[in-house]
C-alpha positions in Angstrom: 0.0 0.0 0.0 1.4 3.4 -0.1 2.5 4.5 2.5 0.6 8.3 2.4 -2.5 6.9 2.3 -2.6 3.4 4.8 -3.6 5.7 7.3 -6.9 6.3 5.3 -7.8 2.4 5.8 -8.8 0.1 8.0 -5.7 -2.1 7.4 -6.8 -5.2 9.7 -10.0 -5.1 7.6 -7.9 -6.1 5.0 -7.5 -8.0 2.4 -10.5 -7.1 0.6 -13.3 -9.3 -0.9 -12.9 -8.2 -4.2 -12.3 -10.8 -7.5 -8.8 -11.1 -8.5 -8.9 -8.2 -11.3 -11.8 -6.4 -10.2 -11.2 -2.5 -10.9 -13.2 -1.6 -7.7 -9.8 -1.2 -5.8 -8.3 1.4 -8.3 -11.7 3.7 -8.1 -11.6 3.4 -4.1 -7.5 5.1 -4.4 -8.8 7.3 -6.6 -11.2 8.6 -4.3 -8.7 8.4 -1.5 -5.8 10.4 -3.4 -8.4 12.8 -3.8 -9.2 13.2 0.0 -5.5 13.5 0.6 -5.0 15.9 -1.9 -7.4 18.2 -0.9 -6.8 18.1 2.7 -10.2 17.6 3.8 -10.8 17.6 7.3 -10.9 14.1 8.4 -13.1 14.4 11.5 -16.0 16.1 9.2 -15.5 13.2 6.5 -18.6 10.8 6.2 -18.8 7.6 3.5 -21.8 6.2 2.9 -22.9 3.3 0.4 -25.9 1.2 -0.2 -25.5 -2.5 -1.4 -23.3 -4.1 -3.7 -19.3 -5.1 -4.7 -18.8 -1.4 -4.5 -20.5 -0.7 -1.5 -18.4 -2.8 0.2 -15.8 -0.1 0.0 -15.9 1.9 2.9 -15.9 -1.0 5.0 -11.9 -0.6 4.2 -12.1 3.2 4.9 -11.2 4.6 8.1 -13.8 7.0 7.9 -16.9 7.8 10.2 -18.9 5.2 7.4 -22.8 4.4 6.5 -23.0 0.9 5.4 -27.2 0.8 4.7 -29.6 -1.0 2.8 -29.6 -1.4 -0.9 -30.6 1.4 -3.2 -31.5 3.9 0.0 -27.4 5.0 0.2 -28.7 8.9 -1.0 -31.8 8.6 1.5 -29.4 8.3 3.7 -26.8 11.1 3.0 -29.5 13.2 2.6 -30.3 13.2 6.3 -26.9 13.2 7.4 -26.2 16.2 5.3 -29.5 18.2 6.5 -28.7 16.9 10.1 -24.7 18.6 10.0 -23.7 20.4 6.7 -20.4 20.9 7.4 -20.0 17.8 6.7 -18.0 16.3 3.4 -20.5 13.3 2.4 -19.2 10.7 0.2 -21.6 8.2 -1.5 -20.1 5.0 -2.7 -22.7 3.3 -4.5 -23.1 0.9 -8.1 -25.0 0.9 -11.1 -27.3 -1.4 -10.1 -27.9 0.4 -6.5 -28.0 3.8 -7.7 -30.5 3.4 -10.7 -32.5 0.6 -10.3 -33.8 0.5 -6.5 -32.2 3.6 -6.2 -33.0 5.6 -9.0 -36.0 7.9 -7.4 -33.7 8.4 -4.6 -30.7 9.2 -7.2 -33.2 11.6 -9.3 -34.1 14.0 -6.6 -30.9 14.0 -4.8 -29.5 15.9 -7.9 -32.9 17.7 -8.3 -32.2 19.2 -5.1 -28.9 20.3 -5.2 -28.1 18.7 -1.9 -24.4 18.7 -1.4 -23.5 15.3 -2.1 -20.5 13.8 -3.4 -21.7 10.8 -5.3 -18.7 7.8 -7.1 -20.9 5.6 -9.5 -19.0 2.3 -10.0 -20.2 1.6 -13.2 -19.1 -2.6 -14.0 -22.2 -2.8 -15.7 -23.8 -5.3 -13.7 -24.8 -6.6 -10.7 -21.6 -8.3 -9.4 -22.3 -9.6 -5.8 -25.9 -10.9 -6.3 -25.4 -13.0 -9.2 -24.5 -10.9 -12.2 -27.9 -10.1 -13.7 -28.7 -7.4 -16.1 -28.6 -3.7 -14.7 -30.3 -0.8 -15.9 -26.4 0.6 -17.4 -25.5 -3.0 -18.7 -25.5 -2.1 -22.8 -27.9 -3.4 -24.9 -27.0 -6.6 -26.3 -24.8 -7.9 -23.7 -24.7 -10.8 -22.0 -25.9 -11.3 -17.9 -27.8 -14.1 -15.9 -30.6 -12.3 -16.1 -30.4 -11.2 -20.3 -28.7 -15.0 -22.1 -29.5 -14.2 -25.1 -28.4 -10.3 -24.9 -29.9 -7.4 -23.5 -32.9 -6.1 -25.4 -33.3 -2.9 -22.9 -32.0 0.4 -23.7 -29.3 1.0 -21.0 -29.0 4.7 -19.2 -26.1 6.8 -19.4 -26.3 7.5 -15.8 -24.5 11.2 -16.6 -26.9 12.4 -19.4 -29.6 11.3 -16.2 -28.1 13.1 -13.3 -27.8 16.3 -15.7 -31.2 16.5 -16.3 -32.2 15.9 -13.2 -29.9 19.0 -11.6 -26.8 17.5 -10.8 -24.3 20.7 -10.4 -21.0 19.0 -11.3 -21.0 15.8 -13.6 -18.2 13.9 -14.7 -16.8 10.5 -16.1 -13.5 8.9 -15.6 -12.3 4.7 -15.9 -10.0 2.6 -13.8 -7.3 2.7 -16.9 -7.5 6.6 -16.5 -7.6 6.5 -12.7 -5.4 10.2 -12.5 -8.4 11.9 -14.7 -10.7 10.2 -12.7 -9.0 11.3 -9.0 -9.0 15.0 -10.7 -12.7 14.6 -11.3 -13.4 13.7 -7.9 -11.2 16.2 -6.8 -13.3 18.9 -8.5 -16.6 17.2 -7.6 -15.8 17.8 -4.0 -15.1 21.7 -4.7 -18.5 21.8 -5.9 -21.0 23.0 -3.7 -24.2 20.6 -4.7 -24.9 17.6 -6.2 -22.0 16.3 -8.0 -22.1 12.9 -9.7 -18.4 11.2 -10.9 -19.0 7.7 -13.1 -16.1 5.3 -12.5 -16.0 3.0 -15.8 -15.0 -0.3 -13.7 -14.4 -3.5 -14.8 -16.1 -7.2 -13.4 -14.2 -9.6 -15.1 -16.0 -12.5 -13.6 -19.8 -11.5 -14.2 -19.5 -8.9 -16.8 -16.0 -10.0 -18.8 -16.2 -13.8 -19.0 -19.8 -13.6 -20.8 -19.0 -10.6 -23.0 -15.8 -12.1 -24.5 -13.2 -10.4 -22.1 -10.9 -13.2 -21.7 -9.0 -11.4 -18.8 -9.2 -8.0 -16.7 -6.1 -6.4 -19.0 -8.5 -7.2 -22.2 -10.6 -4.6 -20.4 -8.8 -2.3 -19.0 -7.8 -1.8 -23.3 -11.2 -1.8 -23.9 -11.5 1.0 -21.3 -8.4 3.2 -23.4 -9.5 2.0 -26.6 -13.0 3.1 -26.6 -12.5 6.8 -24.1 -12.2 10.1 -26.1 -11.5 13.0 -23.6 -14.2 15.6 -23.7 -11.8 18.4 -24.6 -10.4 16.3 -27.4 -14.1 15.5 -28.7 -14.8 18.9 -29.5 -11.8 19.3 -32.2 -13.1 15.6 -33.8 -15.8 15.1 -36.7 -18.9 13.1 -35.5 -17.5 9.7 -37.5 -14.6 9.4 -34.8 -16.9 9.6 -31.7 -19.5 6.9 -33.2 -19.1 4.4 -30.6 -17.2 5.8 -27.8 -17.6 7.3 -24.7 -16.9 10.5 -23.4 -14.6 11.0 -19.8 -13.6 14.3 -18.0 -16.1 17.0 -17.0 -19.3 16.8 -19.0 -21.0 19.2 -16.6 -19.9 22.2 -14.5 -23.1 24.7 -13.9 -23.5 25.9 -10.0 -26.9 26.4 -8.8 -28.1 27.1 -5.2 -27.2 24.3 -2.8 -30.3 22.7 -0.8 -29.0 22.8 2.8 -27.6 26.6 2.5 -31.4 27.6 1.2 -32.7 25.5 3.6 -31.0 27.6 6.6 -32.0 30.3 5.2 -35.9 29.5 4.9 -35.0 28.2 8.6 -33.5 31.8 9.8 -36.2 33.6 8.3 -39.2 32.2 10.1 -37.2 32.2 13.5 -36.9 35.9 12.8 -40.0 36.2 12.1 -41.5 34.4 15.3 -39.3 37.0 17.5 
């Protein structure tokens, strides 16, 4: 481990219960480096997650930590933040979590504004509970739950969370893991709801029926198939066909919920007097 951050882990919790190539590990650094680098105050530092290989996460993290029940993570967060909003609130949650049983939950989160710092694991299925379809597995791929291929049109989660209000919206992968730490980074800086997809990989559940014969195959599928936003805008429509944009997709501040919340709070205490 290195050595700056052990002391953001619960070390004798380790090792973890992830599969042998699982990107899950690289996403939880990621979010760590970006802690450290910020300097955020570790006594007002909260991780929460819902249900899932991801949400196992912050059982590692020597955090104060939420572990709660599946899909309700941003329930959750929601009340913590309200309750103390000094608070920095993480929100470790996976594709399957966050939009399926979660997804109302997820919608008005980032209608709100509320001041939440939400890492989407995105491995595109449900890993822990028997790898059946999720709501972001791609059409035409392969789960328990879809043998023959996926006939449902799959969400991109970041298209979602924008139209729903989400402040601060970005994408990163575990092969670009120093974009995706800066995104996280800047997530936290923002003052509302700020959603970061991690492109992960499950090379058990997802890979071995989608003809990834090991993790590597898809960490290249993750390089191969990335176009940085910034570089998208210089390329003609033919060379994004296909692909996927990572870095900020969204950046537009709006008032936070807790902050106008106070206020609607101080107002009718002054007006009692």
């Amino acid at each position: 481990m290195i050595p700056e951050l052990e002391k953001f882990f619960r070390v004798n919790k380790l090792p973890h219960i992830w599969c042998p190539g699982c990107g899950n590990g690289i996403i939880t650094r990621c979010l760590v480096e970006a802690i450290s680098q910020l300097d955020i105050d570790y006594d007002k530092t909260i991780v929460i997650s819902g249900i899932g290989c991801s949400s196992r996460a912050p059982g590692y993290m020597n955090f104060d930590t939420l572990h709660t029940t599946h899909g309700r993570a941003l329930a959750f967060a929601t009340g913590v933040k309200l309750a103390n909003p000094e608070l920095t609130v993480f929100v470790i949650t996976g594709d399957g979590d966050a939009t399926a049983i979660g997804g109302n939950h997820f919608i008005h989160a980032a209608r709100r504004n509320i001041d939440l710092n939400v890492i989407l694991y995105n491995n595109n299925i449900y890993g822990m509970t028997g790898g059946q379809g999720s709501p972001l597995t791609p059409t035409g791929h392969f789960s328990t739950t879809t043998p023959y291929g996926s006939v449902d049109r799959n969400f991109d989660i970041t298209k979602l969370a924008i139209a729903a209000g989400a402040t601060y919206v970005a994408r990163g992968t575990a092969f670009h893991d120093k974009l995706l730490t800066d995104c996280i980074k800047k997530g936290v800086e923002n003052k509302g709801f700020s959603l970061i997809e991690a492109i992960t990989m499950c090379p058990i559940s997802y890979g071995r029926k989608n003809n990834f014969a090991t993790p590597a195959n898809m960490l290249e599928w993750q390089k191969n198939n990335a176009i940085n936003v910034k570089a998208a805008q210089k390329l003609p429509p033919e060379k994004i066909a296909g692909k996927f944009l990572i870095g900020e997709l969204h950046n537009e501040p709006y008032a936070e919920y807790t902050a106008e919340y106070d206020k609607l709070i101080a107002k009718y205490q002054e007006g009692a007097k």
